[in-house]
Structure formats: C-alpha cells, structure tokens
NUMARFI-67886 format. One record per atom (N, C-alpha, C): residue in one letter; x, y, z; atom name. Coordinates in steps of 0.02 Angstrom, whole numbers, plus 50000, padded with zeros to 5 digits. Example, Ala and Ser with C-alpha at 12.3 -4.5 7.8 and 13.67 -1.06 7.14 Angstrom:
<recs>
<'a', <50660, 49716, 50390>, 'N'>
<'a', <50615, 49775, 50390>, 'CA'>
<'a', <50660, 49835, 50390>, 'C'>
<'s', <50642, 49888, 50354>, 'N'>
<'s', <50684, 49947, 50357>, 'CA'>
<'s', <50645, 50002, 50394>, 'C'>
</recs>
This chain:
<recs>
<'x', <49938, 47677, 51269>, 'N'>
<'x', <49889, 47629, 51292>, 'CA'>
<'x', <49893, 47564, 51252>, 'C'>
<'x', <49929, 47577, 51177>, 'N'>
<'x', <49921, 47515, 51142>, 'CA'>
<'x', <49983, 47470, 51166>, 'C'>
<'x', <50045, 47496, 51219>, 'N'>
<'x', <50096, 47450, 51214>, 'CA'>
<'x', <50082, 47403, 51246>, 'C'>
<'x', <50052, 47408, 51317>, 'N'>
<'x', <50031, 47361, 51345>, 'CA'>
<'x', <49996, 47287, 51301>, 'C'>
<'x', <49939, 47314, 51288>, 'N'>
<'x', <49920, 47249, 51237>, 'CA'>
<'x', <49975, 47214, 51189>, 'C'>
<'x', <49992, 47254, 51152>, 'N'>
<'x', <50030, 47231, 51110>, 'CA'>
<'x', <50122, 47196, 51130>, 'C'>
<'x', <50119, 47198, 51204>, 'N'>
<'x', <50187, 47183, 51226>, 'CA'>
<'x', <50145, 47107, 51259>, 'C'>
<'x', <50088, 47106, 51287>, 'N'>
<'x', <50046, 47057, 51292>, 'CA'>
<'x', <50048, 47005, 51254>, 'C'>
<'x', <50029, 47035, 51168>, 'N'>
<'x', <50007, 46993, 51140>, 'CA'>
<'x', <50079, 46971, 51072>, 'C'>
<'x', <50119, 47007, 51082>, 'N'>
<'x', <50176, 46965, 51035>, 'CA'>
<'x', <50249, 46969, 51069>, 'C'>
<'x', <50229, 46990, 51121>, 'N'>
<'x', <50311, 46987, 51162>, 'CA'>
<'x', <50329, 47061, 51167>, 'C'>
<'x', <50371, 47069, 51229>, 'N'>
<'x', <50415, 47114, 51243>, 'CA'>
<'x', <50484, 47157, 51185>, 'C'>
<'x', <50506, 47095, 51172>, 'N'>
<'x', <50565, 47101, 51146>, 'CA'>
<'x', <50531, 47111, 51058>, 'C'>
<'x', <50467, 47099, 51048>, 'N'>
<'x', <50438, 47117, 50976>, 'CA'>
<'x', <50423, 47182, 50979>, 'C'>
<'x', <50389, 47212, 51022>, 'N'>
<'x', <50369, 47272, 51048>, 'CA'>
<'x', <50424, 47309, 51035>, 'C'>
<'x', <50497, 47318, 51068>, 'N'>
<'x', <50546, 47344, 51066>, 'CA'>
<'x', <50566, 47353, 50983>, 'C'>
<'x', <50573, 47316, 50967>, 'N'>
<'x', <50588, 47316, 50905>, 'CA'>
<'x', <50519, 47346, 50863>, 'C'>
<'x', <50448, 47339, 50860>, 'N'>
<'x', <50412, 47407, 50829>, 'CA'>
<'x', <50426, 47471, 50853>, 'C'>
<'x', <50436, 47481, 50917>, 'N'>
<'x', <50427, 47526, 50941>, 'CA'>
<'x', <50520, 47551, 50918>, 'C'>
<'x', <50563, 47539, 50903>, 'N'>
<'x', <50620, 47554, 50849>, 'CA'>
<'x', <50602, 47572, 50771>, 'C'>
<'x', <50539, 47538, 50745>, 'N'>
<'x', <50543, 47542, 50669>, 'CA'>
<'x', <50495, 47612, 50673>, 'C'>
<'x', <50446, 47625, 50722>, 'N'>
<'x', <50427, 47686, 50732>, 'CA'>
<'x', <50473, 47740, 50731>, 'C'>
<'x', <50509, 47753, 50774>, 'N'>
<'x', <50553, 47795, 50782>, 'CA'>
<'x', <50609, 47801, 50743>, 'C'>
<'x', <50607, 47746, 50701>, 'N'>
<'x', <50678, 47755, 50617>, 'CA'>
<'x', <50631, 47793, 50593>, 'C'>
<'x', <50564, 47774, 50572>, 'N'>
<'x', <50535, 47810, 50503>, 'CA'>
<'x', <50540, 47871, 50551>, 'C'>
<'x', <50510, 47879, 50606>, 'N'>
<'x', <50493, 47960, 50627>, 'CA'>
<'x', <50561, 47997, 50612>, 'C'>
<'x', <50627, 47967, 50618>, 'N'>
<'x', <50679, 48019, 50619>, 'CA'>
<'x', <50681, 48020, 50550>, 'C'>
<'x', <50690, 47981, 50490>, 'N'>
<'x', <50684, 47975, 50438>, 'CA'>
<'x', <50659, 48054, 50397>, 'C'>
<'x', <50581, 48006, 50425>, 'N'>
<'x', <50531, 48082, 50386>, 'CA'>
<'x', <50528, 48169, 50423>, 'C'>
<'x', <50583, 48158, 50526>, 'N'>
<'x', <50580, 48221, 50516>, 'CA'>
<'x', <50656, 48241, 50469>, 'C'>
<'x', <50710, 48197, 50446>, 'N'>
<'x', <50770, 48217, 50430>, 'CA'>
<'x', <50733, 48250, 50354>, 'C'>
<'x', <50702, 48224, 50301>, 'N'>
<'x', <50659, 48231, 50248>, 'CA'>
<'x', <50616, 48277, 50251>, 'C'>
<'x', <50580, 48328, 50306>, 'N'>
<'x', <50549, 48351, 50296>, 'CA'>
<'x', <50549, 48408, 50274>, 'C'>
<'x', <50492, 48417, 50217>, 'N'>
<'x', <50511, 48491, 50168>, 'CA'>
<'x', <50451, 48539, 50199>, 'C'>
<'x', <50401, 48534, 50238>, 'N'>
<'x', <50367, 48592, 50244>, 'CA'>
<'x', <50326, 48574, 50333>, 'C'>
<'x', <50306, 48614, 50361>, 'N'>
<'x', <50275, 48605, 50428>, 'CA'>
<'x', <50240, 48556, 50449>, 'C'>
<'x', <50202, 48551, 50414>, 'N'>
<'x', <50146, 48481, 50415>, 'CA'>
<'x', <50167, 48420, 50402>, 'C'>
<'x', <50217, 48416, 50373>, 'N'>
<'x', <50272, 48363, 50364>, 'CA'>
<'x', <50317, 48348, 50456>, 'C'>
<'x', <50335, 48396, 50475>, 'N'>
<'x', <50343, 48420, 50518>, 'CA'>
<'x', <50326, 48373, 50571>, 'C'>
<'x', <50278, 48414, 50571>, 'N'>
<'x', <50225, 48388, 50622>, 'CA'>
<'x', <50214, 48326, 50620>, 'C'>
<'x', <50194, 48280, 50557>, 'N'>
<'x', <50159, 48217, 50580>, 'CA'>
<'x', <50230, 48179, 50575>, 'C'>
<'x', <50299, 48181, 50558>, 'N'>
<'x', <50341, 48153, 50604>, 'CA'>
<'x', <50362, 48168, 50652>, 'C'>
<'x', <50330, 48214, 50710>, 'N'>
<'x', <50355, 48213, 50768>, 'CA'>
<'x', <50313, 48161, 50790>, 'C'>
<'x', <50238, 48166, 50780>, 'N'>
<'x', <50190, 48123, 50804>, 'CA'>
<'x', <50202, 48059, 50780>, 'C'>
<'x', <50249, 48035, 50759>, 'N'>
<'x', <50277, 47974, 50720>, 'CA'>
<'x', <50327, 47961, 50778>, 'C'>
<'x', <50372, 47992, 50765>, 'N'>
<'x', <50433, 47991, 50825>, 'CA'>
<'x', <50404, 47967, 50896>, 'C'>
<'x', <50367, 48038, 50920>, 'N'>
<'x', <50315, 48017, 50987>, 'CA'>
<'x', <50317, 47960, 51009>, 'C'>
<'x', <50274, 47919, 50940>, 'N'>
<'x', <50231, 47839, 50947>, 'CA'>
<'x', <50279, 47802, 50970>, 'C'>
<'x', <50338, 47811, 50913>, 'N'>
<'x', <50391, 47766, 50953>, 'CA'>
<'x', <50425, 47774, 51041>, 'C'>
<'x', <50425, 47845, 51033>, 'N'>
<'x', <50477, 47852, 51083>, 'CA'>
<'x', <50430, 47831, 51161>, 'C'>
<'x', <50378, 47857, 51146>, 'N'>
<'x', <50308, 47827, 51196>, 'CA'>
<'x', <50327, 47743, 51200>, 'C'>
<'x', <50336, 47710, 51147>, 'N'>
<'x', <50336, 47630, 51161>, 'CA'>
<'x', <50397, 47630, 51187>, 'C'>
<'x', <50459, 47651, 51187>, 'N'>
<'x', <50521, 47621, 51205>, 'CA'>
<'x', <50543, 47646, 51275>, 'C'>
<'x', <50501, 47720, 51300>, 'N'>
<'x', <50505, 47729, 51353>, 'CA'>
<'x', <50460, 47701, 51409>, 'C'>
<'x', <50376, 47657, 51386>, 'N'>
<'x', <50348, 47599, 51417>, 'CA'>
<'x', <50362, 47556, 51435>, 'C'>
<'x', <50397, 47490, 51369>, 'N'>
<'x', <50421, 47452, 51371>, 'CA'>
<'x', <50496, 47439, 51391>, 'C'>
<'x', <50543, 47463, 51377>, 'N'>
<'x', <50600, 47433, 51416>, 'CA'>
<'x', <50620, 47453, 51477>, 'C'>
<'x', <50573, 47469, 51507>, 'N'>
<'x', <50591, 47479, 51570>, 'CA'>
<'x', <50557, 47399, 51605>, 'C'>
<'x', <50506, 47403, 51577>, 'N'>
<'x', <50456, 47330, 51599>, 'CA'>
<'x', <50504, 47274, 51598>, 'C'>
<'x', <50538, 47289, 51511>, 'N'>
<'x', <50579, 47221, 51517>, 'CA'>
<'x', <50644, 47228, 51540>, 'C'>
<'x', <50663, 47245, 51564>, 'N'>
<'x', <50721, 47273, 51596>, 'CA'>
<'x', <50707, 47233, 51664>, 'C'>
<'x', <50667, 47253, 51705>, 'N'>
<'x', <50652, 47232, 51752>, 'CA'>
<'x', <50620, 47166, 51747>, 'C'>
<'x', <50608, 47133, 51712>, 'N'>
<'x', <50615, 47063, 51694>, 'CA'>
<'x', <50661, 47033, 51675>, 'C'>
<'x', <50695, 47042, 51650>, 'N'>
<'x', <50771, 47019, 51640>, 'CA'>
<'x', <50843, 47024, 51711>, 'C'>
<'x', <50812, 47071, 51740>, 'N'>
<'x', <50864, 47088, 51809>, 'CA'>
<'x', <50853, 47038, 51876>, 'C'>
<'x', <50886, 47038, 51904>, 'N'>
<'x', <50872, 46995, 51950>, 'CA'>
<'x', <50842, 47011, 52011>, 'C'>
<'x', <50818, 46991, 52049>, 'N'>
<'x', <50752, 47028, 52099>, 'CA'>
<'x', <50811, 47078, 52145>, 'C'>
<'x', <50860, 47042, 52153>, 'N'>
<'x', <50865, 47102, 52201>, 'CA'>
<'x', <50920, 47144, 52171>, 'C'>
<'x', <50921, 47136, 52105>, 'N'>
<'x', <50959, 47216, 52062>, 'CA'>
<'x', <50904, 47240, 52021>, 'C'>
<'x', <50839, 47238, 52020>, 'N'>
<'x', <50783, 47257, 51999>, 'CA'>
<'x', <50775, 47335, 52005>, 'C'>
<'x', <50778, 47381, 52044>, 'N'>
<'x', <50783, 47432, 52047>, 'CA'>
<'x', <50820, 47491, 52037>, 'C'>
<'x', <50886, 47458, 52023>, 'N'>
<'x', <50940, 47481, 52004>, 'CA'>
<'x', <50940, 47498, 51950>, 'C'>
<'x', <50919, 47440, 51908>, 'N'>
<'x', <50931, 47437, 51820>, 'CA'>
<'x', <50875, 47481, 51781>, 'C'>
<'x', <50815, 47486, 51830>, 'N'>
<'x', <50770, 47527, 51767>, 'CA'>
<'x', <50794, 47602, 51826>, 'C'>
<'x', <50814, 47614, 51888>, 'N'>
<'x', <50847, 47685, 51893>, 'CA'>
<'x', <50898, 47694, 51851>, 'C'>
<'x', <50941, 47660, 51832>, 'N'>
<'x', <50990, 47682, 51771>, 'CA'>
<'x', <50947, 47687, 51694>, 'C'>
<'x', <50934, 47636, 51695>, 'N'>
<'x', <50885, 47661, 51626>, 'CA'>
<'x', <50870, 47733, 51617>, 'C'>
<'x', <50834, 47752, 51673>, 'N'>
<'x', <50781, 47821, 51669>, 'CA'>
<'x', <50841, 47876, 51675>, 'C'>
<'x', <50896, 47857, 51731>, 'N'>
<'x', <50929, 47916, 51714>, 'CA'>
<'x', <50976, 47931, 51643>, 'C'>
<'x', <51012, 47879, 51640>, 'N'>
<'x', <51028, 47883, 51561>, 'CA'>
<'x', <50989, 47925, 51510>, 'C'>
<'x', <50904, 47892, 51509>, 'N'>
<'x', <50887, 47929, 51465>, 'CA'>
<'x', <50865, 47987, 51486>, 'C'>
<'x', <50864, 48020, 51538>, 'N'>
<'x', <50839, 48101, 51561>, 'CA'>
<'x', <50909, 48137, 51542>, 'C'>
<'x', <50985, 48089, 51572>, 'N'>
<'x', <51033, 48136, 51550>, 'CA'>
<'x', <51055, 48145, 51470>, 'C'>
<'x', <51042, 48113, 51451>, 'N'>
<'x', <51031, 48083, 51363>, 'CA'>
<'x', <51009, 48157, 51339>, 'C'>
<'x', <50909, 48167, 51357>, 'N'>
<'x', <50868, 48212, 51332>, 'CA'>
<'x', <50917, 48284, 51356>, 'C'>
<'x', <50934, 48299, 51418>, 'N'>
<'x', <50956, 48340, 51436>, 'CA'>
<'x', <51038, 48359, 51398>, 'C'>
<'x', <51065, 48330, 51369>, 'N'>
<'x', <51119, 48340, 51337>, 'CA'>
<'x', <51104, 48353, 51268>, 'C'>
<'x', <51042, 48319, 51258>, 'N'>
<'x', <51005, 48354, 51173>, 'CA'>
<'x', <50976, 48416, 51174>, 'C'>
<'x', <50971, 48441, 51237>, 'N'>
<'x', <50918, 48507, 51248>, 'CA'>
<'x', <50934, 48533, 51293>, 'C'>
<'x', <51003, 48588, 51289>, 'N'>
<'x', <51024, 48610, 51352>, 'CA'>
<'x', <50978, 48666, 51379>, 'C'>
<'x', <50929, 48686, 51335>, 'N'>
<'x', <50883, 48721, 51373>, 'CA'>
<'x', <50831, 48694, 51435>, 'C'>
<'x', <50824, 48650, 51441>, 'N'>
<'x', <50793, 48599, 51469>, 'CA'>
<'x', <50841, 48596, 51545>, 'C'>
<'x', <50899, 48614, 51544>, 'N'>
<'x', <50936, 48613, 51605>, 'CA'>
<'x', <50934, 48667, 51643>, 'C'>
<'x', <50935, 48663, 51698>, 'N'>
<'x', <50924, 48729, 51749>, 'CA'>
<'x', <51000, 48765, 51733>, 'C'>
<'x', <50977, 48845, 51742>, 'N'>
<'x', <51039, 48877, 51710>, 'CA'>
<'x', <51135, 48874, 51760>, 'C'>
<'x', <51125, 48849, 51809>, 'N'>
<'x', <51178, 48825, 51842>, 'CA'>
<'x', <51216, 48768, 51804>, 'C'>
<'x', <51156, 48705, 51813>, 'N'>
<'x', <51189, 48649, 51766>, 'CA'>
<'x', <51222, 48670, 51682>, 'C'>
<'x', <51188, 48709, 51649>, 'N'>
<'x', <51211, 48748, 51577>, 'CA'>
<'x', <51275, 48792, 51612>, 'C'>
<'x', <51300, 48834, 51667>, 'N'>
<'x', <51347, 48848, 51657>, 'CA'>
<'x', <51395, 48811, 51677>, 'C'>
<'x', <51382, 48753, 51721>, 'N'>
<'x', <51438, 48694, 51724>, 'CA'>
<'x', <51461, 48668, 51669>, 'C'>
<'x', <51406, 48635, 51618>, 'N'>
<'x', <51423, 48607, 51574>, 'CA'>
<'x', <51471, 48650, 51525>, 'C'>
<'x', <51462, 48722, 51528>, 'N'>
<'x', <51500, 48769, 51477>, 'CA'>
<'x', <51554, 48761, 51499>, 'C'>
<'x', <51568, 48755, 51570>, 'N'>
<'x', <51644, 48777, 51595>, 'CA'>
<'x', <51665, 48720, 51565>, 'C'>
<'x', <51630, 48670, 51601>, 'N'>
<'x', <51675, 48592, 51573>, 'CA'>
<'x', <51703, 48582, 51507>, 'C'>
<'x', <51656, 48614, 51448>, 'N'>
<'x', <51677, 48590, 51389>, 'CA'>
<'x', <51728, 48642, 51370>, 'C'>
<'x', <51729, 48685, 51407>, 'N'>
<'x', <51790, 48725, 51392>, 'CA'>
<'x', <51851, 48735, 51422>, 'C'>
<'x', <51838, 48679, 51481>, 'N'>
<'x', <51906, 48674, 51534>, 'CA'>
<'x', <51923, 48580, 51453>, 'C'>
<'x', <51887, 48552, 51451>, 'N'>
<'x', <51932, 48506, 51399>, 'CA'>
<'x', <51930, 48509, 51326>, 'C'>
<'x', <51876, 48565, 51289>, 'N'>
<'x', <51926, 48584, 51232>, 'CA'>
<'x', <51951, 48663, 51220>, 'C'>
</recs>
C-alpha cells in the first residue's frame, strides 16, 4: 500500500531503487542468519522489497513502452518473473513440467 504513495511522491525510478536496497539487506540478513527469528524477520524484509519491485515495475514499464507495445512488455515482465520463481522452486511446478525439466537437463548434461 506504501508503493503507490511513495512512487507518487519521489518517482518511479526512486522507488525501484528502495525497493532494491530492501531486498539487498533482506538477502543479506537471510544469507547471515544464525537462528529462526532472524529468519523470519528477513523474509519479511525480503517480502517488502520484493512486494515493491513486483508493484512498481510493471507500472513503469508500461510507462516507458509505447502505447501500442504496452501489453507486451509488462506480459513479459510477469512471465519472466513467474518462470524465474518457478526455476527457483521446482516444487511449485506441476509434476509433468518437473519431469520435462528433468529429462531436459539430462538430455544436455
């Protein structure tokens, strides 16, 4: 709820860039973390960021594109980053797609 305002009130492209220094410290303090609760409040660190960068650049994305490639660019955006998440978390893939991907990585290494 806060990106809105705050992409309002100091720019898009400022936004992007907090919403990056969020998500350094969050990976930071979860790479550092020595016990659960540590844990925890850098995921909710991470979150903050990853909440702003998945708000905002899609907004500005589609401000920057041209009206009639406007739809294109934040559908690539989104899929990028779904196939992104989904390549970080092959559990997250339906078990067909996990045995494609197995064959594949084992038909090229």
């Amino acid at each position: 709820m806060m990106v809105g305002y705050t992409a309002d009130r100091v720019g898009r492209l400022k936004t992007i860039q907090f919403g990056c220094i969020w998500g350094i410290l969050g990976a930071v303090l979860l790479a550092t973390a020595q016990n659960i609760s540590w844990f925890a409040c850098a995921r909710v660190i991470s979150g903050i960021g990853c909440g702003y960068l998945n708000t905002i650049v899609p907004v500005w994305t589609s401000e920057l594109a041209p009206a009639n490639m406007r739809g294109a660019f934040v559908a690539v955006q989104f899929t990028l980053a779904m196939v992104g998440s989904a390549l970080y978390e092959p559990s997250s893939l339906h078990p067909f797609a996990k045995y494609l991907l197995t064959e594949a990585s084992e038909f090229i290494g």
